[in-house]
C-alpha distance (Angstrom), angle and dihedral (degrees) to the residues before:
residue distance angle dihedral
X1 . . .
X2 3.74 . .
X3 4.20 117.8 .
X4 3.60 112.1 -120.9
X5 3.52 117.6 176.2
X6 4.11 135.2 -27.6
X7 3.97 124.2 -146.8
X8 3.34 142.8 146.4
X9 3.36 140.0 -92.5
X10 3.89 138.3 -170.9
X11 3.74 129.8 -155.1
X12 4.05 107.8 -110.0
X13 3.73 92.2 -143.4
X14 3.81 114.0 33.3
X15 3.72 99.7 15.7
X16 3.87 105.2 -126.6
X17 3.73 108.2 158.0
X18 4.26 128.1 -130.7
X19 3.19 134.4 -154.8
X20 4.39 101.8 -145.8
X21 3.60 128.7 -155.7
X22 3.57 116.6 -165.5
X23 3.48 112.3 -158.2
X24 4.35 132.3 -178.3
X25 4.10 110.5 -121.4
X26 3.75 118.5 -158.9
X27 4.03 81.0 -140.8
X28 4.18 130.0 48.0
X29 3.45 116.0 -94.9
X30 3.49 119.8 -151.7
X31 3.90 108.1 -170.3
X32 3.72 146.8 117.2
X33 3.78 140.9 -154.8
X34 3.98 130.7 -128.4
X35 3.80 120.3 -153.4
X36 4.14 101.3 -100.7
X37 3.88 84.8 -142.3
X38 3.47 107.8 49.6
X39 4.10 110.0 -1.0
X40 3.61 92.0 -117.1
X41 4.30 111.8 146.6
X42 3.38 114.6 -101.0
X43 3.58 101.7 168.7
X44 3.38 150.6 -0.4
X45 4.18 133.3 -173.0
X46 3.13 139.2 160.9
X47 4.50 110.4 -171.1
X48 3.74 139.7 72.3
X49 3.49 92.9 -49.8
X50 3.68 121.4 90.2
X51 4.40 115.0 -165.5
X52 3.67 120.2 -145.7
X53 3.74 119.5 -164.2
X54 3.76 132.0 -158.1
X55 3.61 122.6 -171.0
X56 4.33 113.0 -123.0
């Protein structure tokens, strides 16, 4: 895995901030990531890019 790029990201309905790592996979990655707080969507992907979230 190679390290792309890292931004943040904040939760549309609730607020709760993320720290996201975007990283390049060698496979697809077909995932997607739930607010922790409030189970809102946050994001959703499906590529050669995988998303890791941490909560700030």
């Amino acid at each position: 895995m190679k390290r792309k790029s890292e931004f943040k990201e904040q939760c549309s309905n609730c607020e709760q901030g993320y720290r996201v790592v975007e990283e390049i996979q060698i496979s697809r990655e077909k995932r997607k990531f739930e607010c922790e707080e409030c189970g809102h969507l946050i994001k959703k992907w499906n590529g050669s890019v995988d998303y890791i979230f941490y909560k700030i």
